[in-house]
N, C-alpha and C positions, 0 to 999 in steps of 0.2 A: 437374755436373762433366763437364768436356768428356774422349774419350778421348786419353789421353796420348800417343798417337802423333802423333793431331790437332793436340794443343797443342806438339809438338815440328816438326810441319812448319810450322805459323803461323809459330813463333818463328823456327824456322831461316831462315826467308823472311826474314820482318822484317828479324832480325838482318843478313841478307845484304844487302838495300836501304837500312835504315839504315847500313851500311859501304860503299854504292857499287859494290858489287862483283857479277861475274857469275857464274853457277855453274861458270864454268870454272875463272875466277879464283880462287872458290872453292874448289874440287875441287885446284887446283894448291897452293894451301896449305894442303889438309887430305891431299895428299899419297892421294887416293882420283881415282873417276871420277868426271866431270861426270855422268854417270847415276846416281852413287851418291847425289851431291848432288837430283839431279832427285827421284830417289827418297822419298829422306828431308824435300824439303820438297813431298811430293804426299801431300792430306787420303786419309785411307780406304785409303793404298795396301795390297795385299793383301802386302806384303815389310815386315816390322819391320828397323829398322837395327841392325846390328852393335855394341854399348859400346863397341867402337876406333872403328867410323864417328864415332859422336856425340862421343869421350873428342879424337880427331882433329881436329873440325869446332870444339868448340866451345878446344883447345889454339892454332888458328890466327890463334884472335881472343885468346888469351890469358883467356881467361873458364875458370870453373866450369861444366863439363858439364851440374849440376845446375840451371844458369840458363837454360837452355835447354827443362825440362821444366815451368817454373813458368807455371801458368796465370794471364793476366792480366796480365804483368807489364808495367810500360812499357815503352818505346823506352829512356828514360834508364836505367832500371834493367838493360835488358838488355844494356847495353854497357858498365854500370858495370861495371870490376873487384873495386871494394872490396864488392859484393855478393855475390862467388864467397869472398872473404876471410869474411864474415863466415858466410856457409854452413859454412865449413871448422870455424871457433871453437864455430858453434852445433853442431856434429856431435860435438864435440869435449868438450861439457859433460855434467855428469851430469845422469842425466835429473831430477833434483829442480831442477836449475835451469834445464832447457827448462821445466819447467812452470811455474816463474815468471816464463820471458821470455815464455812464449804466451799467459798471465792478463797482463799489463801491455800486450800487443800487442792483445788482444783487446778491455780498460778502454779502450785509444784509439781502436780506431776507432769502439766505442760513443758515446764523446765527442762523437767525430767527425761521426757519424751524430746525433746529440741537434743539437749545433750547426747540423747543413744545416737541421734539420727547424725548428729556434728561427728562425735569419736567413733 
């Protein structure tokens, strides 16, 4: 598991080049510095960002903050909106029913996984 700072400067990157846009442009919509931005999407940096930086950065794009810290996540997924939605719902459930959406998430991708290794 990579460190989650790591995995929030990758994304925020991404996220930023997937949208087109520069750290200025950036920075100007997340209503912070172009060095804040620089910051936050530089691996290893010795400065962790501010919850308003991130809560900021990732409100600009209209996204769930939390989409931002997810390792792995695609391009597509990371500028879905209806993934920060369903972040919100799953936070929102008791926990007897995250552990049955995490056991049905996990039977799929075993599937998943059975399937590449069959074809």
């Amino acid at each position: 598991m990579a460190k989650l700072q790591n995995v929030l400067a990758h994304n925020a990157s991404r996220l930023r080049m997937v949208m087109g846009k520069t750290q200025k442009q950036i920075a100007v919509m997340a209503g912070v510095s172009q060095k804040t931005i620089s910051t936050l999407e530089t691996q290893d940096s010795p400065i962790s960002p501010r919850l308003a930086t991130l809560e900021a950065v990732a409100t600009s794009f209209k996204l769930h903050p939390a989409i931002l810290l997810l390792e792995g996540i695609t391009d597509e997924a990371l500028t879905d909106r209806e993934v920060g939605i369903m972040i919100e719902k799953f936070a929102a459930l008791p926990a007897h029913r995250k552990r049955q959406i995490i056991e049905m998430i996990r039977d799929y991708h075993a599937l998943e996984e059975a399937g590449k290794k069959a074809g």
